[in-house]
VOBA-939170 format. One record per residue (C-alpha): residue number from 1; residue in one letter; chain; x, y, z. Coordinates in steps of 0.1 Angstrom, whole numbers, plus 5000, padded with zeros to 4 digits. Layout:
VOBA-939170
NUM/a/A/X/Y/Z $
...
end
This chain:
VOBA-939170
1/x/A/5150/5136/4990 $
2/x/A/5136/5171/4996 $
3/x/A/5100/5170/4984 $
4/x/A/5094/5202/4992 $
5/x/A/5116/5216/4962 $
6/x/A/5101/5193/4938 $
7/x/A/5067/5217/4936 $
8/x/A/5056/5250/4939 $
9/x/A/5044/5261/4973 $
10/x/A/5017/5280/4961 $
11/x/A/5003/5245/4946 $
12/x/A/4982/5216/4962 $
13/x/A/5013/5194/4968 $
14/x/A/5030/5224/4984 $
15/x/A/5002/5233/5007 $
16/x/A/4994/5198/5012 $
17/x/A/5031/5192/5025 $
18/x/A/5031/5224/5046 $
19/x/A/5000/5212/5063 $
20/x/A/5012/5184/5069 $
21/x/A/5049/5196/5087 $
22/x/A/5040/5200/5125 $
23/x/A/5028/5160/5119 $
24/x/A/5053/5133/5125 $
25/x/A/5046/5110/5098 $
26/x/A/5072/5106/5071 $
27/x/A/5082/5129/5042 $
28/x/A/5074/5098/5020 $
29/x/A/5042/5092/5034 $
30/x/A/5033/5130/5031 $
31/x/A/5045/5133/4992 $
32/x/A/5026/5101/4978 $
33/x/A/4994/5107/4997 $
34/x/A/4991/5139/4982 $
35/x/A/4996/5126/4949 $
36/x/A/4966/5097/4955 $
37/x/A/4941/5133/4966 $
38/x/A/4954/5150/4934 $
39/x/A/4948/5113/4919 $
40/x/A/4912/5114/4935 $
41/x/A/4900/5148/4923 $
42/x/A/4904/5138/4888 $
43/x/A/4890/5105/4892 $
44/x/A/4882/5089/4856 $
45/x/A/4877/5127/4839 $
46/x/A/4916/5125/4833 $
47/x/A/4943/5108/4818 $
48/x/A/4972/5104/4795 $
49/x/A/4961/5106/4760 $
50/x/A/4984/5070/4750 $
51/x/A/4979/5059/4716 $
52/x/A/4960/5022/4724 $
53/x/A/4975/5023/4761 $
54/x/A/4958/5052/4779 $
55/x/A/4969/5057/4811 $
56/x/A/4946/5067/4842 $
57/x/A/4957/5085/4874 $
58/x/A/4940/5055/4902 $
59/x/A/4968/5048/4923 $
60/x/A/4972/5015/4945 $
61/x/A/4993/5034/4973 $
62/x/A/5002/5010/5006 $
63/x/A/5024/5027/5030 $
64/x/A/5048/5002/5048 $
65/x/A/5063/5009/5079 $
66/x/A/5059/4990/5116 $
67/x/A/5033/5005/5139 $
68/x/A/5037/5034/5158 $
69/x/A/5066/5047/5142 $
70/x/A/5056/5072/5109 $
71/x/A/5022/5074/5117 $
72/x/A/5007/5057/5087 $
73/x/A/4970/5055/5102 $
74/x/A/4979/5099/5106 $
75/x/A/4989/5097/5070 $
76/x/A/4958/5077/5054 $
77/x/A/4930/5093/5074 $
78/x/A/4943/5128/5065 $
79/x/A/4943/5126/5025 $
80/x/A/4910/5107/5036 $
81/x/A/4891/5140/5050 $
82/x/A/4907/5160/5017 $
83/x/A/4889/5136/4996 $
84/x/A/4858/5135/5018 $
85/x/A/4859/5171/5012 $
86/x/A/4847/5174/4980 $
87/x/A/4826/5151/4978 $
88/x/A/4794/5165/4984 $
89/x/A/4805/5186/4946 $
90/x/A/4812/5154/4931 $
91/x/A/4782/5137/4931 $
92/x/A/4793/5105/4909 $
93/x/A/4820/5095/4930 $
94/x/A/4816/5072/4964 $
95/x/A/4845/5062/4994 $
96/x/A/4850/5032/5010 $
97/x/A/4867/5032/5043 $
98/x/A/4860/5003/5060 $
99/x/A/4861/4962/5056 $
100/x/A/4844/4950/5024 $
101/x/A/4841/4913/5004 $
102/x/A/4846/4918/4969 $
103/x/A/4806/4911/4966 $
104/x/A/4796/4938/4980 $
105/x/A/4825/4959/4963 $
106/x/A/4812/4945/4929 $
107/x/A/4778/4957/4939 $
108/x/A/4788/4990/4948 $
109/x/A/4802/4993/4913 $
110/x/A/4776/4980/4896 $
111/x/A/4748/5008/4917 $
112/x/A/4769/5033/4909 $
113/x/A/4767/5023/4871 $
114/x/A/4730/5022/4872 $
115/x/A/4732/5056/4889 $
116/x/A/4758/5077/4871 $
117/x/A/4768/5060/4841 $
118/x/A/4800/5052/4860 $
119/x/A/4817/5035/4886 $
120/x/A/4840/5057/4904 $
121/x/A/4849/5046/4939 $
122/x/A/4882/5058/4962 $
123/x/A/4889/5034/4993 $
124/x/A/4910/5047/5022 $
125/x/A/4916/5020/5047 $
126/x/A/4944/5024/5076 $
127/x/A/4945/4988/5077 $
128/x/A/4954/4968/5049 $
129/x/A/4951/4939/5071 $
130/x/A/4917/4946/5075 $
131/x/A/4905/4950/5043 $
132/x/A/4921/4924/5025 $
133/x/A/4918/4897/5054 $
134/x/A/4925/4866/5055 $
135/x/A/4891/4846/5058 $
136/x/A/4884/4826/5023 $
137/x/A/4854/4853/5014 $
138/x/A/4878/4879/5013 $
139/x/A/4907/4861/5003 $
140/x/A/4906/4865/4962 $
141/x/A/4900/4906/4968 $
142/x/A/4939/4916/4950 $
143/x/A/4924/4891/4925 $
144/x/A/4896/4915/4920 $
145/x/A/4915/4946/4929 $
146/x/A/4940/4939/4898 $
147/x/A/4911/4932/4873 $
148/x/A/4892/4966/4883 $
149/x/A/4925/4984/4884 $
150/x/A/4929/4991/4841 $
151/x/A/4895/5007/4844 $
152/x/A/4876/4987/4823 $
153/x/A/4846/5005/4797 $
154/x/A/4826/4981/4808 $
155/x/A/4828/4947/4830 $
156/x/A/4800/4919/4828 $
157/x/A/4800/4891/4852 $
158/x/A/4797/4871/4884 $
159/x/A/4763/4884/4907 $
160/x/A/4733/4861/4920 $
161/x/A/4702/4844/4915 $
162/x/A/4682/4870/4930 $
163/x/A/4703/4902/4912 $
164/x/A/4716/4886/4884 $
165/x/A/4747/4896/4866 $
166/x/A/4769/4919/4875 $
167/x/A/4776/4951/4844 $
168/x/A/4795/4976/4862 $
169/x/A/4806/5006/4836 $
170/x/A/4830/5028/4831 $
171/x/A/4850/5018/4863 $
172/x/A/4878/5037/4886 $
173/x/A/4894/5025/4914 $
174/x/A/4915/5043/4937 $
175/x/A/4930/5024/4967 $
176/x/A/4949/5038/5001 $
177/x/A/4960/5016/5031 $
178/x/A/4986/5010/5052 $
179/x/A/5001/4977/5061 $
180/x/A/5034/4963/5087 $
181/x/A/5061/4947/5061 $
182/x/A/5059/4911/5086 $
183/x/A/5022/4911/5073 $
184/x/A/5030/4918/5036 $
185/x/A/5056/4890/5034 $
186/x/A/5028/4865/5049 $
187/x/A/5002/4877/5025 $
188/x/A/5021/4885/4995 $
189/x/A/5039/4854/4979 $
190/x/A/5047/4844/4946 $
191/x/A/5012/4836/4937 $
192/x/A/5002/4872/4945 $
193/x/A/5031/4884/4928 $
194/x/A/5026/4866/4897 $
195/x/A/4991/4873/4896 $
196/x/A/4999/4912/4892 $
197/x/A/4988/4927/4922 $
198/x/A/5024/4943/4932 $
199/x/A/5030/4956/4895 $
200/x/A/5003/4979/4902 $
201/x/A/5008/4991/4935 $
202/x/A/5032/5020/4953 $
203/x/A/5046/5004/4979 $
204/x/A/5059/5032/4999 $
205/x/A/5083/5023/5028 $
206/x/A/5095/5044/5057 $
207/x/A/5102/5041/5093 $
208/x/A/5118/5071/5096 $
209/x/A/5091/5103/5112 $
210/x/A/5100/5135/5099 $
211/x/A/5100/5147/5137 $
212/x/A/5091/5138/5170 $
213/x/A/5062/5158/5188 $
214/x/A/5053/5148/5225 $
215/x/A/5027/5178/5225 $
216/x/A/5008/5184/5193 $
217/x/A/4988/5217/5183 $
218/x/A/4960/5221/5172 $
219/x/A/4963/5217/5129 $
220/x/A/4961/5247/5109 $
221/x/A/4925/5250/5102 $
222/x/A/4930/5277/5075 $
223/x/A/4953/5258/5056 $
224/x/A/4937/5229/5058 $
225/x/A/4907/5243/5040 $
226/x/A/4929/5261/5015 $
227/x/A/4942/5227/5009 $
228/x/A/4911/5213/5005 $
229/x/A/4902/5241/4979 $
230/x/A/4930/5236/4959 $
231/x/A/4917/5200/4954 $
232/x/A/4879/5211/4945 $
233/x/A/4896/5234/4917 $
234/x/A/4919/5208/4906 $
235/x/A/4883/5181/4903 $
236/x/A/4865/5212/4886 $
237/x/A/4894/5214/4860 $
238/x/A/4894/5178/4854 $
239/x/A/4861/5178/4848 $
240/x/A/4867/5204/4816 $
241/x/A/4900/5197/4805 $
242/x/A/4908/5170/4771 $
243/x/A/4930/5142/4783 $
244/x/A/4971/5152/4797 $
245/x/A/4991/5149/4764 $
246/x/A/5031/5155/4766 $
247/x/A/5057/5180/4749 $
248/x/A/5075/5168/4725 $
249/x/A/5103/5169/4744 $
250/x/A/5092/5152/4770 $
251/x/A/5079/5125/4746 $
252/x/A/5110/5112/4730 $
253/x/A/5129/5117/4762 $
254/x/A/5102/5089/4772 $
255/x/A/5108/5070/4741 $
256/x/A/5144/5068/4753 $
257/x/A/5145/5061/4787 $
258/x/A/5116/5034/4779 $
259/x/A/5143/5020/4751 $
260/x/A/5171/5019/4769 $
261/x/A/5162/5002/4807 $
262/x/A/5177/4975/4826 $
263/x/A/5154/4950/4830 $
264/x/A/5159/4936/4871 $
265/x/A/5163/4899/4877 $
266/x/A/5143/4904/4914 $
267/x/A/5103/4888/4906 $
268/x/A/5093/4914/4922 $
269/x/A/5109/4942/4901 $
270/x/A/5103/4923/4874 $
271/x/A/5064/4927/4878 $
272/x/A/5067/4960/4888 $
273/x/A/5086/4973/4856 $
274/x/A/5060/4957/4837 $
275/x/A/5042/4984/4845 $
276/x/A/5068/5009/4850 $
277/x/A/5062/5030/4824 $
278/x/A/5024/5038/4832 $
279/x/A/5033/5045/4871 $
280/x/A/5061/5070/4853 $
281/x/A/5032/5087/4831 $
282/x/A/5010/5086/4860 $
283/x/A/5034/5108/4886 $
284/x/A/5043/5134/4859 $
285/x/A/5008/5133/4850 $
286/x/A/4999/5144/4882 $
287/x/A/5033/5165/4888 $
288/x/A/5016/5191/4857 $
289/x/A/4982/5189/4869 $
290/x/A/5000/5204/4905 $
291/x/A/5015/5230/4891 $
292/x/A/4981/5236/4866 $
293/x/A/5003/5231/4832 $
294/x/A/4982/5199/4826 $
295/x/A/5005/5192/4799 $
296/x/A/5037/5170/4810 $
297/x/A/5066/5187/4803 $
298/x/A/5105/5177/4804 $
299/x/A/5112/5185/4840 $
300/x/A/5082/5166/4850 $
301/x/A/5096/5135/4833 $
302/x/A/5120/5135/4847 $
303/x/A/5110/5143/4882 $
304/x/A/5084/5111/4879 $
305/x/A/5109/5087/4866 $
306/x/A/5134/5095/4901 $
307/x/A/5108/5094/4918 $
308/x/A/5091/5058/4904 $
309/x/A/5128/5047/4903 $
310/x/A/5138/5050/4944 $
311/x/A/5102/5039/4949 $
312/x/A/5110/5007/4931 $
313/x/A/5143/5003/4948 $
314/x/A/5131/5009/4981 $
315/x/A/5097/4987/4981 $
316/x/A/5120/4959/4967 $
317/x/A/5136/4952/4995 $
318/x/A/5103/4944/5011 $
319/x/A/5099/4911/4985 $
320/x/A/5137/4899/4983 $
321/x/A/5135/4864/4986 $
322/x/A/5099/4866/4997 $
323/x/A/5089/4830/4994 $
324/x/A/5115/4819/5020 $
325/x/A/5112/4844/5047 $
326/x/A/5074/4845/5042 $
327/x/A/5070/4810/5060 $
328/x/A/5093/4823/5088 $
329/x/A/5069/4859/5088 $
330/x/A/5043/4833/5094 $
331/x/A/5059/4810/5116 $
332/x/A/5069/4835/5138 $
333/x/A/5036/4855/5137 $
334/x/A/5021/4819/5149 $
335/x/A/5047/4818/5182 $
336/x/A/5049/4850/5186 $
337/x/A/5008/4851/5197 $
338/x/A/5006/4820/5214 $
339/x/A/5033/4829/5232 $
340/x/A/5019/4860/5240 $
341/x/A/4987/4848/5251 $
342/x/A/5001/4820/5273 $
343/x/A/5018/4845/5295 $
344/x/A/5048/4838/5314 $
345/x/A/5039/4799/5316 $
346/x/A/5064/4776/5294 $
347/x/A/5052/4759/5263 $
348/x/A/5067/4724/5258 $
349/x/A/5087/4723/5225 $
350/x/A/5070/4697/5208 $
351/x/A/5035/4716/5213 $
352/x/A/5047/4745/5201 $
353/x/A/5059/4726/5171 $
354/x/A/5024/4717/5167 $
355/x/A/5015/4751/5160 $
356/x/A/5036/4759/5131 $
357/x/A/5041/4722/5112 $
358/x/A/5021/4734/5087 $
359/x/A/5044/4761/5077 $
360/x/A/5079/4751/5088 $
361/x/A/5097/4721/5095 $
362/x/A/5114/4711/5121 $
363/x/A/5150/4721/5113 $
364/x/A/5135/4758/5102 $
365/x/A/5112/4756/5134 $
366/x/A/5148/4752/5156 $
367/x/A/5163/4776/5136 $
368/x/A/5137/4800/5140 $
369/x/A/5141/4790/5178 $
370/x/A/5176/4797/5177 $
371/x/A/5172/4835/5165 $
372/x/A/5147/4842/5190 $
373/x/A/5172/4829/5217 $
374/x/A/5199/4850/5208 $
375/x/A/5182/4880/5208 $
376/x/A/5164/4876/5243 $
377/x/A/5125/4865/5230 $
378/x/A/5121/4834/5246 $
379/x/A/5136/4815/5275 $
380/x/A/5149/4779/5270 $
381/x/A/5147/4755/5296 $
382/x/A/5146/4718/5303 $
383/x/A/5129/4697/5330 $
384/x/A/5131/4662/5342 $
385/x/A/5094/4655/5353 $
386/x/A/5089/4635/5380 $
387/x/A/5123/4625/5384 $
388/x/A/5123/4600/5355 $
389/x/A/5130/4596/5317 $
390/x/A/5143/4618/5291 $
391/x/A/5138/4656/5301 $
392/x/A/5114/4683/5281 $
393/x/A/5123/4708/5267 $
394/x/A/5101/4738/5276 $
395/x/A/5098/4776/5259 $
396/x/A/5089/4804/5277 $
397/x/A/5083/4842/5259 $
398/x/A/5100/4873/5273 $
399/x/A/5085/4909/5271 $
400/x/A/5106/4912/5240 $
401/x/A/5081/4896/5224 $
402/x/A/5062/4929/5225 $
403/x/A/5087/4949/5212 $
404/x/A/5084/4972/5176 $
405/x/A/5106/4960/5152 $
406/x/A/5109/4921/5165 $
407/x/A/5094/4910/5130 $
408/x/A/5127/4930/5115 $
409/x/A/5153/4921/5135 $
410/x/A/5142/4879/5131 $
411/x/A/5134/4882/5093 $
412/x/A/5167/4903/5091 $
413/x/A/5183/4866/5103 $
414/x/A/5167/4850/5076 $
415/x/A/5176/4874/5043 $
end
C-alpha cells in the first residue's frame, strides 16, 4: 500500500512521512505512528460525536517486528520527540516513557486530576517488554490498560492507607511500544485475549525496512520542525473545535458496511471486531483532522475501513492458534537462554528437561528438540560415561542460536 497517496503532502501525515523517508523503518511503522501524534495533539478535546457510544482518538499502537530489522525503537522514539514538542503549550497533558507499575500509573492519573481537572497522559515505550514485564507487580497492567482505555468521566478506586482512594477524572490514555512477535505469543494467551486487551490495540506488523542505509545523514531539521508545527496547530484546533461529526454520506455508508460484515471465527479477530467499528471511526477521524476538514467524509470512510481491515488481517496472523505455540514461544525462549549462557559446553537432556517441565511435556520438549536439530541450533550427542551403563544424551547450542528470525522459523514448525 502506498501511504503516501492516501494524504495530502502539504498535511501533518504528509510531512510526517516525508521526514521520515531517508529512515529505514517501515512504511507501516511510519503511517500508524503519525496517526498516534495526530491522536496525541487532540488528546481528550476531540472525538466522534456517537449517539451513547462516543468515540475518542487514544490509540493502543504496538509495532511487531523482530529486532533489528524495521527499526521499531527509530519509529517510537521519533513520534515520541513530536509529542514532546508540544508539550510545553499543552500544559494538562503528561508522557510516560519509561517502566511503570500500574500504582504509580494510577497515581499519576489521579495528580493530574487534582491538578487539571483531567487525566491526560501519552506513554511511548520502545519496549513493550519492559513496560508490561513480567514480575507479579506489573503483571495485571493490560488489566488496567483496558479499563483506562474507554476514557472514563470519572474512576473511583483502589489507593492506600496513607493516600486513600484513588478518583482520577476525566481520563485519556494514549499508548506506543514496540514488542518481538516470540514475546507477544508468551505474554498474550487466551486469558489476555479474552480479557479485551487485543480488541483495543493496533497491532502493526512489518519486517520489511522501506530501505537500507549503511551511512545516514543528518535528519532534516527544517522539516522536522515544520512537522512538529503542524502538530501544535492541529492541538490548538482541537482545543476549539465541537466534536468530529460525519456526512451524511459517509454515515449510512457506515451503517452499511457495519450491517453487513462477516464476523471471523479466529478469537483473536473475534475480539478485535468487537471493536472494529470504533478503530474504523477512529482512523477516518483522524484521516479529516489531517487534511483540516474535521468532518469525516466518504473517502475518508472508506480509506479507514482498508486500512483497519489489512491491519486486522495482518496482526492476525500473530495470534493463530496462539495457545499452542505460545508454550513452545516459551519453551524455546527457556532453552534458547540457558543454552546461550552455558556456552559451548553440553547440557544433559534430562536437565534441560528440567528447565521447561513446567511448560511442555516431554513428547513437545523432543519435538521442540527435533526442530532445533534440523535447522542446525543445537548439536545432539551421546556419551557412555565411564565406560559403563546406558549412555546420556547431551545438547549442545550452536551460534544459530543467535540468529534474527530463530523464534520464526521454530514457531513456523509448530503453526
Amino acid at each position: 500500500m502506498d501511504y503516501s497517496k492516501l494524504v495530502p503532502q502539504d498535511s501533518f501525515l504528509g510531512r510526517y512521512l516525508a521526514y521520515m523517508s531517508s529512515q529505514e523503518t517501515s512504511y507501516e511503522y511510519d503511517w500508524w505512528c503519525g496517526l498516534w501524534c495526530i491522536g496525541a495533539a487532540c488528546g481528550r478535546y476531540a472525538h466522534v460525536a456517537r449517539p451513547r457510544a462516543p468515540v475518542y482518538l487514544n490509540m493502543f499502537v504496538i509495532l511487531v517486528g523482530e529486532s533489528g530489522i524495521a527499526r521499531k525503537t527509530t519509529s517510537v522514539h521519533t513520534a515520541a520527540r513530536i509529542v514532546r514538542s508540544i508539550m510545553p503549550r499543552v500544559s494538562d497533558m503528561a508522557m510516560m516513557d519509561a517502566k511503570c507499575t500500574p500504582e504509580a500509573l494510577d497515581l499519576q492519573l489521579q495528580e493530574q486530576s487534582e491538578e487539571f481537572g483531567n487525566a491526560q497522559l501519552c506513554i511511548a515505550v520502545p519496549e513493550l517488554a519492559v513496560f508490561m514485564g513480567t514480575e507479579r507487580y506489573i503483571a495485571h497492567m493490560p488489566t488496567l490498560l483496558t479499563d483506562l482505555y474507554d476514557c472514563p468521566a470519572m474512576r473511583v478506586g483502589g489507593g492506600t492507607i496513607a493516600r486513600g482512594s484513588v478518583v482520577q477524572r476525566n481520563v485519556w490514555v494514549h499508548f506506543l511500544s514496540a514488542s518481538t512477535p516470540i514475546w507477544l505469543l508468551k505474554t498474550v494467551n487466551p486469558n489476555v485475549i479474552e480479557g479485551g486487551f487485543t480488541s483495543r490495540c493496533y497491532f502493526v506488523v512489518s519486517n520489511e525496512p522501506k530501505q537500507s542505509v549503511a551511512w545516514p545523514t543528518e535528519p532534516d531539521t527544517h522539516l522536522f520542525a515544520e512537522v512538529c508545527e503542524d502538530a501544535q496547530i492541529i492541538a490548538n484546533e482541537a482545543r476549539t473545535r465541537g466534536p468530529i461529526t460525519l456526512t451524511d454520506e459517509a454515515q449510512q455508508s457506515f451503517i452499511s458496511w457495519y450491517s453487513k460484515r462477516t464476523r471471523s471465527i479466529d478469537p483473536f479477530k473475534q475480539s478485535f471486531e468487537a471493536r472494529e467499528d470504533a478503530h474504523v471511526l477512529r482512523v477516518a477521524a483522524l484521516l479529516c483532522i489531517n487534511d483540516g476538514t474535521w468532518c469525516v467524509g466518504l473517502d475518508h470512510l472508506n480509506k479507514s475501513i482498508t486500512l483497519v481491515t489489512a491491519l486486522k488481517e495482518r496482526s492476525g496472523t500473530i495470534f493463530v492458534s496462539a495457545e499452542a505455540r505460545s508454550k513452545y514461544a516459551i519453551g524455546l525462549d527457556i532453552l534458547r537462554s540457558y543454552l546461550i549462557n552455558t556456552g559451548m559446553d553440553p547440557v544433559a537432556h534430562h536437565r534441560l528437561y528440567l528447565k521447561v517441565r513446567r511448560h511442555l511435556d516431554n513428547q513437545e520438549f523432543r519435538a521442540l528438540l527435533d526442530v532445533l536439530h534440523e535447522i542446525g541450533a543445537i548439536q545432539r550427542f551421546s556419551l557412555n560415561e565411564a565406560g559403563r551403563g546406558r549412555p546420556t544424551d547431551y545438547v549442545r547450542g550452536t551460534k544459530l542460536l543467535l540468529a534474527r528470525g530463530l523464534g520464526d522459523s521454530v514457531m513456523d514448525r509448530f503453526t
